[in-house]
C-alpha positions as CSV (number, residue, x, y, z in Angstrom):
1,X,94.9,116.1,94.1
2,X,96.9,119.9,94.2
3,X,97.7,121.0,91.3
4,X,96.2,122.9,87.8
5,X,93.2,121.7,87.0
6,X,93.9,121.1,83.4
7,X,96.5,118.5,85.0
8,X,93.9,117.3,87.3
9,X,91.6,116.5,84.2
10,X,94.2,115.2,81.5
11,X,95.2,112.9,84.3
12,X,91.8,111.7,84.8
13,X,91.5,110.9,81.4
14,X,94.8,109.2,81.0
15,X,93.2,107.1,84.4
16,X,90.4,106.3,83.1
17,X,91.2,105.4,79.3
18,X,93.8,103.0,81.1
19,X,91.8,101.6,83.5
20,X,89.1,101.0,81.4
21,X,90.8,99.4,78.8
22,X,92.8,96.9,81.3
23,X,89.2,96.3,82.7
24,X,87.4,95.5,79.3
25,X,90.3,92.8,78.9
26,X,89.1,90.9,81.8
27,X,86.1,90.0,79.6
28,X,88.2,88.6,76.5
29,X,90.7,87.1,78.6
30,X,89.1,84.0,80.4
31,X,90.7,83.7,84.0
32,X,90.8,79.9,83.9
33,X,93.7,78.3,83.8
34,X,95.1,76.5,80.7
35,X,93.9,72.6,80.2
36,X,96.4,70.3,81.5
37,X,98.1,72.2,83.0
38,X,98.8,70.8,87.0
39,X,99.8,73.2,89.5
40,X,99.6,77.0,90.2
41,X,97.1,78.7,87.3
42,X,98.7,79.4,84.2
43,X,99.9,82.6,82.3
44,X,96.2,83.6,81.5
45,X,95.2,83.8,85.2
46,X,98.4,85.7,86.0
47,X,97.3,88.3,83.1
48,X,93.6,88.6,84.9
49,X,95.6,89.4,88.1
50,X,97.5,92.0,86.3
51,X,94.5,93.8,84.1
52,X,92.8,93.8,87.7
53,X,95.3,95.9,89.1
54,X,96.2,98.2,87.0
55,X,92.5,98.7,85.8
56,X,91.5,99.4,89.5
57,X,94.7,101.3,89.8
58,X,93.9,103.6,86.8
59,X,90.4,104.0,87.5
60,X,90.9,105.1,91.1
61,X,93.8,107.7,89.9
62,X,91.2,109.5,87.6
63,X,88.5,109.5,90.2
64,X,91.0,110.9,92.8
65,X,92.3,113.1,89.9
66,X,89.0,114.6,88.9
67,X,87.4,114.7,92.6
68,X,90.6,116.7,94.1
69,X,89.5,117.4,97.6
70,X,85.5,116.9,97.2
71,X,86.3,112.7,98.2
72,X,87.7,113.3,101.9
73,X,91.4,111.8,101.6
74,X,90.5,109.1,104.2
75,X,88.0,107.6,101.5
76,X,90.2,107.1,99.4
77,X,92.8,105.9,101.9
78,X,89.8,102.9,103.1
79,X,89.9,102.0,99.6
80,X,93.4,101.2,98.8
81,X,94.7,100.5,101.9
82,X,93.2,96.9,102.3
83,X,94.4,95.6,98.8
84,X,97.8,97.5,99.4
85,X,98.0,94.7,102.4
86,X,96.6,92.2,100.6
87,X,98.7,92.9,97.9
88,X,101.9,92.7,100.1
89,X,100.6,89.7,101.9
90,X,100.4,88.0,98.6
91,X,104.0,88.6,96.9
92,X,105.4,87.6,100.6
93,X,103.8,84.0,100.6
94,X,103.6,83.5,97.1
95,X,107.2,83.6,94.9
96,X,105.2,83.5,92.0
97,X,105.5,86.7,90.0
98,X,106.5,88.1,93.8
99,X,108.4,91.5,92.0
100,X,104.6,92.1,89.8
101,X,102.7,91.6,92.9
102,X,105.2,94.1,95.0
103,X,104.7,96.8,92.0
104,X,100.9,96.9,92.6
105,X,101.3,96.9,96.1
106,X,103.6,100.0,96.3
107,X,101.3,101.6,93.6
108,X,98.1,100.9,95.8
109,X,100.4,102.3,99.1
110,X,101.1,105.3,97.1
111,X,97.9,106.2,96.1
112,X,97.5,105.3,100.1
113,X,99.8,108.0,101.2
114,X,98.6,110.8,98.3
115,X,95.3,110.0,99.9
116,X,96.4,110.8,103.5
117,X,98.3,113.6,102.2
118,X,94.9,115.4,100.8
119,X,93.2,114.6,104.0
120,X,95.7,116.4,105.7
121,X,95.4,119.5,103.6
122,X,91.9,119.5,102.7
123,X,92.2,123.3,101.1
124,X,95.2,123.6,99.0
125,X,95.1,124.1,95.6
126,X,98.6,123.9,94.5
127,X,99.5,127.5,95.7
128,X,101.3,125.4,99.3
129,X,103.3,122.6,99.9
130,X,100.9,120.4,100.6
131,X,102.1,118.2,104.0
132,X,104.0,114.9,103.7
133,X,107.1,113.4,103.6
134,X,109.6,114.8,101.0
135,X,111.7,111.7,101.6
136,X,108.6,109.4,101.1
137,X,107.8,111.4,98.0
138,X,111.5,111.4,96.7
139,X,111.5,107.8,97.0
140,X,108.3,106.9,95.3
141,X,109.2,109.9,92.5
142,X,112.4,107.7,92.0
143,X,110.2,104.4,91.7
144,X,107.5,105.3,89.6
145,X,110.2,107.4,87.6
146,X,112.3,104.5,87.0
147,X,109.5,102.2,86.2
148,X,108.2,104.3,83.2
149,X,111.3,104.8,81.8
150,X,112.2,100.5,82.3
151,X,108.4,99.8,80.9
152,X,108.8,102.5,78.0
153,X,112.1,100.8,77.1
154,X,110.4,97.4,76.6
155,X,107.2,98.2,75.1
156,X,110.2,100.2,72.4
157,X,112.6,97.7,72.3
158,X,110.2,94.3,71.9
159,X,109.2,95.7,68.2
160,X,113.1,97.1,67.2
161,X,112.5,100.9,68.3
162,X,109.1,101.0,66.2
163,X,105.5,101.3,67.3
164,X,104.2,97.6,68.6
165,X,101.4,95.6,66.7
166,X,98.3,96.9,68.8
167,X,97.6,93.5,70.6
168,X,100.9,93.6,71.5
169,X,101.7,97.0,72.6
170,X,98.1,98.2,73.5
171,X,98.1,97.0,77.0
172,X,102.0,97.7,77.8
173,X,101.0,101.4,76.9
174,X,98.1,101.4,79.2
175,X,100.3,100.1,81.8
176,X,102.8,102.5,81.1
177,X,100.7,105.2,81.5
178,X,99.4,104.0,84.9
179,X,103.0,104.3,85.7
180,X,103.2,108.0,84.3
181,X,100.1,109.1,86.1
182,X,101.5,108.0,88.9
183,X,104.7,109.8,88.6
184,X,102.6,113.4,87.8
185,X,100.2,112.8,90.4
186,X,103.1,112.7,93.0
187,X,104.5,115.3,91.3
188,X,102.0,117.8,92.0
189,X,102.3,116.8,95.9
């Protein structure tokens, strides 16, 4: 990642408390679906999908944040491109939660394209434009700007404007602040 390295760190941080914590719930929240229930898997399964995601998600921004350029770029791009494809392949045949699925799968192309990015430009530390695609950036600034600003809105405005109950508003905040390191890591492009 370019950038300050004090930004570099406090976004690896923010990663990995996120990820972490969206990991851990994988443990307490049993993937199987709810008895009697006939058809697709139920809301719990759905939730697994989701803590998967965004725990990979938040763990691979603070390893990219607190590696910079000592990972080559195309490592990292191995790594998410697959499930960014998978991803997409997923919300296309499935209408299930199709919009969720789509999110993940233009966070894990993102994190994709900041990858290719560093490989590009192996050497900069924030003092160059580091190569890309303005518009590309633009666009995903918009997105992931937007989406903080639509998930800090709920996780407000489903306890009346005041802090949530923790089991509550615990893992909306994590996800939010997947979100927001997203958004500062593509700032820093």
């Amino acid at each position: 990642m370019h950038g300050p390295h004090l930004v570099s760190w406090l976004l690896a941080v923010l990663g990995a408390a996120s990820g972490g914590y969206c990991l851990s719930r994988l443990r307490r929240t049993p993937c199987a679906p709810a008895r009697g229930r006939a058809g697709p898997a139920g809301p719990r399964l759905r939730a697994h999908e989701s803590d998967l995601a965004e725990g990979l998600m938040g763990c691979g921004m603070a390893a990219m944040a607190a590696t910079g350029t000592a990972v080559p770029g195309a490592v990292w791009a191995w790594l998410y491109g697959p499930p960014a494809v998978l991803l997409l392949l997923a919300a296309l045949r499935r209408p299930a939660r199709r919009a969720h699925r789509l999110h993940h799968a233009v966070g894990a192309l993102a994190m994709t394209y900041m990858a290719l990015v560093m490989a590009a430009a192996p050497g900069h530390a924030g003092h160059h434009a580091a190569p890309g695609w303005p518009a590309l950036t633009g666009v995903l600034l918009v997105y992931f700007g937007g989406c903080a600003l639509w998930s800090g809105s709920r996780l407000l405005s489903g306890s009346g404007g005041a802090v949530p109950a923790v089991s509550a508003g615990l893992p909306r905040a994590c996800r939010l602040s997947v979100v927001i390191g997203m958004f500062a890591m593509l700032l820093t492009m």
